[in-house]
KOLDRENGU-286137 format. One line per 2 residues: number of its first residue (from 1); their letters; for each residue x, y, z of C-alpha. Coordinates in steps of 0.5 Angstrom, whole numbers. Example, Ala and Ser with C-alpha at 12.3 -4.5 7.8 and 13.67 -1.06 7.14 Angstrom:
1> as> 25 -9 16  27 -2 14
% end
This chain:
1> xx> -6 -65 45  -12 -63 41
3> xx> -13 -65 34  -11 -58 29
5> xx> -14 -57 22  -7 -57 21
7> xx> -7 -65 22  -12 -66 18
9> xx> -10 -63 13  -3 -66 14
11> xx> -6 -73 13  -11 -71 8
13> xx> -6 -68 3  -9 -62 3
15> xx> -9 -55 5  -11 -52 11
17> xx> -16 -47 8  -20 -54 4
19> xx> -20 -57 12  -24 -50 15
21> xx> -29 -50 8  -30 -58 10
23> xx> -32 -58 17  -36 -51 17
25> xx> -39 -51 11  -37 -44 9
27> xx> -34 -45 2  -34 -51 -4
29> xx> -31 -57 -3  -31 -63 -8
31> xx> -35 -68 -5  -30 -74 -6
33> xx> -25 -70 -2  -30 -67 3
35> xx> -31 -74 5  -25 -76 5
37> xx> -23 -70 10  -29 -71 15
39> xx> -27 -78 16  -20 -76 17
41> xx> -23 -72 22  -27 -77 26
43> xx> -22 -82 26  -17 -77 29
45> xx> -22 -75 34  -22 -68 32
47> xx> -25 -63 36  -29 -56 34
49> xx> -26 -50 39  -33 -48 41
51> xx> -30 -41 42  -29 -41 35
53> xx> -35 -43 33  -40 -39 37
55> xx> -35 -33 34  -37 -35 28
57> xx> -44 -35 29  -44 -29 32
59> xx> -39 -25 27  -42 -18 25
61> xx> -40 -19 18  -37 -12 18
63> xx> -29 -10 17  -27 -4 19
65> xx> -22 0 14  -17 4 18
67> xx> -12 10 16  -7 14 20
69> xx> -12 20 18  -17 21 13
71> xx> -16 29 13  -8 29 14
73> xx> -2 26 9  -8 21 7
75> xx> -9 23 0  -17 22 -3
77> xx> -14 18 -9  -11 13 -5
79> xx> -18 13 0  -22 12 -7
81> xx> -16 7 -10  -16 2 -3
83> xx> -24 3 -2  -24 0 -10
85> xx> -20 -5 -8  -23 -8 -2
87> xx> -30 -7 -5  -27 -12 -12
89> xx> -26 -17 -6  -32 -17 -2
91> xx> -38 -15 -6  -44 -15 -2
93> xx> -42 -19 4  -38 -15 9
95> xx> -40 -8 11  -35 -4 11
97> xx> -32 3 16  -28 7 16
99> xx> -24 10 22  -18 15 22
101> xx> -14 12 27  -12 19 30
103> xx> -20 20 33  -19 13 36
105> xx> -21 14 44  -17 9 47
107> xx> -22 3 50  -27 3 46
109> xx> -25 -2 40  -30 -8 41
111> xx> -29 -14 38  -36 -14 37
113> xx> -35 -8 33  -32 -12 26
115> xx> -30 -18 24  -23 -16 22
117> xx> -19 -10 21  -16 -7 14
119> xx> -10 -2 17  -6 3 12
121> xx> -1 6 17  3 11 15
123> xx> 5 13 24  8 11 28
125> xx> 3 14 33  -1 10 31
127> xx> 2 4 36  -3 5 42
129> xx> -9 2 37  -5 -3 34
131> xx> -3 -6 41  -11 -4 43
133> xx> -14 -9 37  -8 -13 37
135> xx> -10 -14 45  -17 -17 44
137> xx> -15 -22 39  -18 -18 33
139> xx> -15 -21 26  -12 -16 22
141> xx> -7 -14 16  -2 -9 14
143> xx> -2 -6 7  3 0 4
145> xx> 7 -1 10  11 -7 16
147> xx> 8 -6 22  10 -9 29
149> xx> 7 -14 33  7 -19 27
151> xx> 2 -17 23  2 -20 16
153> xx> 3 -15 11  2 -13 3
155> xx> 7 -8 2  10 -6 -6
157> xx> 18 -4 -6  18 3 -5
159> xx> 24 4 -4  26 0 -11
161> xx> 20 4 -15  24 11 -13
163> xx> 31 8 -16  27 6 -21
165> xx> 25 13 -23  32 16 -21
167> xx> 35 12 -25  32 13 -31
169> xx> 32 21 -30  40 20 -30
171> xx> 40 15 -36  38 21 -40
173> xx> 43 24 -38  40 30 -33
175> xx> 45 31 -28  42 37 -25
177> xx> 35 33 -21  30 37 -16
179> xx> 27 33 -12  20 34 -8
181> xx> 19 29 -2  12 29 2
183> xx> 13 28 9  19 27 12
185> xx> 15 23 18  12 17 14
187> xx> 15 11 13  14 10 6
189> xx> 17 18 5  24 14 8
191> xx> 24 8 3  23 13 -3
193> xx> 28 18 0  33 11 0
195> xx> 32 10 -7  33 16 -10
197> xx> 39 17 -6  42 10 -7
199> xx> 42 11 -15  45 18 -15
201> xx> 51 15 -11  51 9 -16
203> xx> 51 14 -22  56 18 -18
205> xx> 53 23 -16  53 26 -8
207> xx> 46 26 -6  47 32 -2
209> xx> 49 36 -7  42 35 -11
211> xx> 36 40 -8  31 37 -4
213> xx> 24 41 -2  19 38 3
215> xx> 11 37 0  5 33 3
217> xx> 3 30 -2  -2 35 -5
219> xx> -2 39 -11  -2 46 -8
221> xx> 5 43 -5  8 41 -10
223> xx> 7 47 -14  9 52 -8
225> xx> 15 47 -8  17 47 -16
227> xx> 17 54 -16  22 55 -10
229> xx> 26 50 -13  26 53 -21
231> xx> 27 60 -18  32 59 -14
233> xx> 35 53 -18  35 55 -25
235> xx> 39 50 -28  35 44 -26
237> xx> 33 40 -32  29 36 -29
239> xx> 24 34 -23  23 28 -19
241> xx> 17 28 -15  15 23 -9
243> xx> 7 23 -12  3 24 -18
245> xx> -1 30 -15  5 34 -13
247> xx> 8 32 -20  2 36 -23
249> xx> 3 42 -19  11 41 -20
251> xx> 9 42 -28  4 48 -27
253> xx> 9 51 -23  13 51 -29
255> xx> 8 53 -34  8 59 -30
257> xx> 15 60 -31  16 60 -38
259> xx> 17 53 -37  15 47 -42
261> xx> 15 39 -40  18 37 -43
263> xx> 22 41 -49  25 46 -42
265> xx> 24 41 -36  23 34 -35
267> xx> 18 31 -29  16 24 -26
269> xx> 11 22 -21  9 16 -17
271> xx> 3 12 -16  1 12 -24
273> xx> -6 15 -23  -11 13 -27
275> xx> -11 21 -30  -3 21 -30
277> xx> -4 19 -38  -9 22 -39
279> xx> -8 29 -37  -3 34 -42
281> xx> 2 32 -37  3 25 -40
283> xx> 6 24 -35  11 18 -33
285> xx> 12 15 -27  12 9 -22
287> xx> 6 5 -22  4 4 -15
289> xx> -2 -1 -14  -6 1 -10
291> xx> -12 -2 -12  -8 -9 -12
293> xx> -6 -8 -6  -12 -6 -2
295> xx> -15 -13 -6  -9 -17 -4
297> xx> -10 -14 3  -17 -16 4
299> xx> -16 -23 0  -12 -24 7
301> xx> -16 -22 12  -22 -26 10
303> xx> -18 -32 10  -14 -30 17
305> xx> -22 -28 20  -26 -34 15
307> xx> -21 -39 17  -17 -37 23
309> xx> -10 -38 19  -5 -32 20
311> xx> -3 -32 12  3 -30 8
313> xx> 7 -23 8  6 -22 1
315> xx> 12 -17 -3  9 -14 -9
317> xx> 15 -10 -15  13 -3 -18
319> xx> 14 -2 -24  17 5 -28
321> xx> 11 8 -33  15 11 -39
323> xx> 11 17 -42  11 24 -45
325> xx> 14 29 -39  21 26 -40
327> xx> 26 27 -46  34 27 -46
329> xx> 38 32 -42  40 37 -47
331> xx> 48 37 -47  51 42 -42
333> x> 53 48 -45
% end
């Protein structure tokens, strides 16, 4: 059996990652350890894949970004925050591209084309461009979302920030919740759709019987939906939003009511924004990352394409951003 760069790290003591930089030259080793590997290497009798190495020599130094959709549910917010992300980690050294998955035509994903793929899926449609990059051996890595055919992933715990807010709205004592979800066709919608639905049972309160109006992420939405839910709904004392964009429609709807945030209705967010804090809102919400996860992402892709490693699954919390635009439940009359 062909020696691995696994063996030479097993009998090195070192990682996989320090045996690639040390036998490639494409990173620092120190040049104690690194002559120490390459004679743990020649004494095994390792030797290079040459397919790797030609690949290697002939990388395009470009890493394609990839979303379901650069006009539709994918917010423009979240396309800069992940393009932040990316750029943190690469600098100058990767091209980047950005492809919408939905204008994919099937067959002409080369790759020649990129080195890697950086993938932020939200549709199961999107299965047949998967399975195309994932037949011709493209490296690739998963953010916001598990994919099938074991790609490694970055996600944040969606469905644990949603409670997270739930929870908090309910500790102030509002009871009578609306609720304004996004897509009911994205995965990350059912995660935070589970959340708030398992804190209203934990609190007990029947989930059904709190009203729920679809959005899509946008703030035209969020404020169409906040005013069907304020008109028909009076009663409410709070709205729990499933992002910031819808939030801030939600709030100028019920301006347009009559209503003040926070003294006559209390809103949350999701994603923390960077003018979620900044705008008159003051807004508390579930800080979503999304530029630590786009880095996080990217960090594992260079790693999977540099070193032909598959990395670890990476898990990263939410965490609740208490500000302004909540205040306790005034007691029932």
């Amino acid at each position: 059996m062909a020696v691995t760069i696994k063996d030479i790290a097993a009998k090195a003591g070192v990682s996989n990652a320090m045996v690639s930089r040390a036998l490639t030259g494409s990173g620092p080793v120190a040049p104690e350890k690194k002559r120490r590997i390459l004679d743990i290497a020649d004494a095994l009798g390792y030797v290079p894949n040459q397919a790797a190495v030609s690949l290697r020599k002939t990388r395009s130094r470009t890493i394609g970004l990839c979303f379901s959709s650069i006009n539709r549910s994918t917010s423009p917010y979240v396309v800069h925050q992940v393009l932040i992300g990316v750029y943190d980690v690469v600098g100058g050294r990767y091209n980047i591209f950005v492809k919408g998955i939905d204008l994919h035509q099937p067959g002409t994903l080369s790759p020649g084309l990129c080195d890697g793929l950086l993938v932020m899926s939200q549709w199961d449609s999107d299965i047949e461009f998967l399975e195309e990059a994932w037949t011709k051996k493209i490296p690739m890595v998963a953010i916001s979302r598990q994919l099938p055919l074991d790609i490694p992933f970055v996600v944040t715990d969606e469905q644990g920030g949603m409670a997270k807010a739930m929870d908090y709205l309910l500790s102030q004592g509002h009871r009578r919740i609306g609720i304004i979800e996004g897509p009911q066709n994205l995965e990350t919608v059912l995660c935070r759709h589970a959340g708030w639905w398992t804190s209203a049972k934990r609190w007990g309160i029947d989930p059904m019987s709190l009203p729920v109006e679809i959005g899509n992420f946008r703030y035209r939405a969020g404020k169409t939906a906040a005013a069907r839910l304020l008109t028909v709904h009076p009663d409410l004392t709070a709205l729990l939003c499933f992002n910031d964009e819808m939030a801030l429609g939600a709030i100028d709807a019920a301006a347009d009511l009559g209503l003040k945030v926070p003294d006559d209705l209390s809103v949350t967010g999701f994603d923390n924004w960077d003018f979620a804090g900044h705008s008159d809102a003051h807004l508390t919400t579930i800080e979503r990352n999304t530029i630590r996860i786009a880095s996080e992402g990217t960090r594992m892709l260079l790693g999977y394409m540099e070193q032909n490693i598959r990395p670890a699954n990476v898990y990263l919390e939410n965490k609740l951003i208490i500000r302004e635009s909540v205040r306790p439940a005034a007691p029932a009359v």
